[in-house]
N, C-alpha and C positions, 0 to 999 in steps of 0.2 A: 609420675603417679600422684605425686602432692598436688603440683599443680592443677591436674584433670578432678580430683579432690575439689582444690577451692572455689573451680568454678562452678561446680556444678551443685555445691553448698550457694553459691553468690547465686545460680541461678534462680535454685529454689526460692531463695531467700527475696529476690524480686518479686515470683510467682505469688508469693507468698504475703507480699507489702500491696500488690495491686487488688487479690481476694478480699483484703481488711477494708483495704480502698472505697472497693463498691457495693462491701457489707454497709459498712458506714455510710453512703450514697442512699442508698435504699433504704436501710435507718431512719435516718435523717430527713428525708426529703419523700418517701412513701411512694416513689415513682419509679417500682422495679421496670416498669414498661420503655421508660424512656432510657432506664440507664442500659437495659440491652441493646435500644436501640443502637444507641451511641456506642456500646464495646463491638457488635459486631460491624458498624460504620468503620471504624477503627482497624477491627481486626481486617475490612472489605481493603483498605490504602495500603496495610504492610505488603502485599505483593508490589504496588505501584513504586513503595517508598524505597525497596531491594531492588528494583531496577533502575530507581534513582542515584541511590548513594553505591552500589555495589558495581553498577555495572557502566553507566553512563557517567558517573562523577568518577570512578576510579579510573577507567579508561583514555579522562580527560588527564588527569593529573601522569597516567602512568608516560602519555604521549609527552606530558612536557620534561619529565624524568627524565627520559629517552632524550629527547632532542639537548637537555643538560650536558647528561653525558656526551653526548655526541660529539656535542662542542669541546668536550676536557679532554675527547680520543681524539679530536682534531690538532689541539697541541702536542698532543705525545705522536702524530703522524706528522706535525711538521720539525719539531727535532728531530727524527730519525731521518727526514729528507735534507736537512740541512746538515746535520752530521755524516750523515752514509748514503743517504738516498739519490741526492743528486750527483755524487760521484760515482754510483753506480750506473746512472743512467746516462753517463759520459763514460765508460768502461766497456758494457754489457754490447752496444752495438758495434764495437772493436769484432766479439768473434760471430758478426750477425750478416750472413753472405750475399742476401739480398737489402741491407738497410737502406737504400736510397729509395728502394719503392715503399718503406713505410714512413720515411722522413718527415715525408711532406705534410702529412694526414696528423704531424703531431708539434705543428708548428701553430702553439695557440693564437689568437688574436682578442686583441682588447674588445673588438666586439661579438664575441662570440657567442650565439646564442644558446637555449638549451638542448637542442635541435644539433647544435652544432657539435655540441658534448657526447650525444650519444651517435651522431657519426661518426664521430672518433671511436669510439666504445669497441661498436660495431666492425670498425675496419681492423681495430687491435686484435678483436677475437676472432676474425676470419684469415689473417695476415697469415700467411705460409715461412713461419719460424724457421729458417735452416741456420744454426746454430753450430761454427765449426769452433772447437774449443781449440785447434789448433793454429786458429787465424790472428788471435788477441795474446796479449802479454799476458799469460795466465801467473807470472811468475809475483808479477807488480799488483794483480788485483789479490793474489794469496795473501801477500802483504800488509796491503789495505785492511783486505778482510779481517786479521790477524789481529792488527789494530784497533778495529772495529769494535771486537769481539765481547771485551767485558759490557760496552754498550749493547750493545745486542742483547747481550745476557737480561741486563737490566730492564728492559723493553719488555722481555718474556715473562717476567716476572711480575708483570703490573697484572691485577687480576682483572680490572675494566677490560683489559684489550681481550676479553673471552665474548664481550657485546660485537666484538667486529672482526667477525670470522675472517671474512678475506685479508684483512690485513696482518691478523696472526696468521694465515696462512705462508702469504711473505715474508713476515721476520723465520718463521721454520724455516721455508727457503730457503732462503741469503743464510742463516746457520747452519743450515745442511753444508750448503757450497762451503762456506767455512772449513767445515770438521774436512769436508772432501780434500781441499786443498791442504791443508793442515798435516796432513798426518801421511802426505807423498813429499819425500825427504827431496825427490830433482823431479820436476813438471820437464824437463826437457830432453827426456826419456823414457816414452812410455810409450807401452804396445798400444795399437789402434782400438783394439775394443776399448785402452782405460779410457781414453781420448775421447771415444763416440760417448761412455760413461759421463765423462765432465760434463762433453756437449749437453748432455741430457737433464744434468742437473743449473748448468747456468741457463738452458732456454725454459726452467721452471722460475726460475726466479724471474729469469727477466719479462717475462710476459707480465706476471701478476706485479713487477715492480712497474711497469708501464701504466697497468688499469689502474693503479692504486694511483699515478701520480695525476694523471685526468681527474680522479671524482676529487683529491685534494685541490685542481687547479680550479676544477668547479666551485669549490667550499670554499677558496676564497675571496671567488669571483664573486659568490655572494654576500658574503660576510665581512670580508677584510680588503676594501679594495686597495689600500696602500700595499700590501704585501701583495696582492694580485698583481699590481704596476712592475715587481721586484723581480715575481716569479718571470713575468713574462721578457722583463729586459736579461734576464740570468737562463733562459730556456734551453738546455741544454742542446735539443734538436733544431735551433733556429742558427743559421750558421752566421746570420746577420744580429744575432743578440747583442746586447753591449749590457754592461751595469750602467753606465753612462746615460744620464736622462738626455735626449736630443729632441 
């Protein structure tokens, strides 16, 4: 209430210095005809000058904001791939009963274009996920996960990652999968429905941990290509991968 107060004192209080303004104008100089001229010339540019500064200069500034951030969620999306991310994506195709026919489609290459990027995308989100929780060591990834955990937590907590829907959607995920494995005392005794249940939750993570790892190999394909050199020698789908520069 104070506030809405002072401004509207400040505003008057302008209204009010620009009146004296061009009393004194006209005073002084005995030319009310030209000083209208001029206040409503003036008054004719404030629509031009509100779509200058309000909507086209804010617009430019807000995109570069954006692309800042972007850049500061792209470090906190490659620690979580370098801490959890890429071990998951050496885990997740363990209970995936078809992975050799998506293998292929996610073996990046140094030259890949952006064409190239979004056929992957494309094949990722058509790919027929049969997801047997029963196929993989659900015992070892509970583990991991376990492990993970307090990272994870930390992840969620950053209030930037609310700009990048999809990839908060994937840390829920992989924390969902968490809590799931967590809190079943023996994985190696469970009715069939809990089973088709995990299934259901590890082929939510691992889809969106797939998409997500594509638009980062893109980002830094662009941006970082010594780490792109790294990602692609460490690929966890390229059975011919090495760390080793050859």
């Amino acid at each position: 209430m104070r506030r809405l107060k002072w401004r509207i004192l400040f505003a008057s209080a302008l209204i009010a210095l620009s009146i004296v303004m061009y009393s004194a104008q006209i005073q002084l100089f005995k030319t009310p005809r030209d000083t209208f001229f001029y206040l409503f010339q003036d008054i004719a540019f404030v629509p031009i000058q509100v779509l200058l500064v309000t909507v086209i200069i804010n617009e430019v500034l807000n995109i570069r904001e954006k692309r800042s951030l972007l850049r500061k969620l792209n470090m906190v999306i490659g620690a979580f791939f370098s801490e959890a991310g890429m071990s998951l994506l050496q885990s997740f195709p363990d209970f995936d009963v078809h992975y050799e026919k998506l293998r292929e489609s996610l073996i990046v290459k140094a030259g890949w274009s952006n064409q190239d990027f979004v056929r992957a995308q494309k094949t990722v989100r058509v790919y027929d996920y049969s997801v047997d929780s029963r196929k993989g060591d659900l015992v070892s990834l509970k583990v991991f996960l376990m492990e993970q955990r307090s990272f994870l937590l930390r992840l969620l907590e950053n209030p930037n990652l609310l700009e990048h829907r999809s990839f908060t959607n994937l840390l829920r995920a992989v924390f969902h999968l968490t809590e799931e494995l967590t809190v079943r005392k023996n994985l190696n005794n469970l009715p069939p429905t809990d089973y088709e249940h995990l299934s259901g939750d590890i082929k939510r993570a691992y889809v969106l941990l797939i998409s997500e790892w594509l638009a980062y190999m893109k980002y830094l394909r662009d941006y970082y290509p010594y780490l792109f050199s790294l990602a692609l020698r460490t690929n966890p789908f390229d059975p011919d991968a090495s760390p080793e520069v050859r």
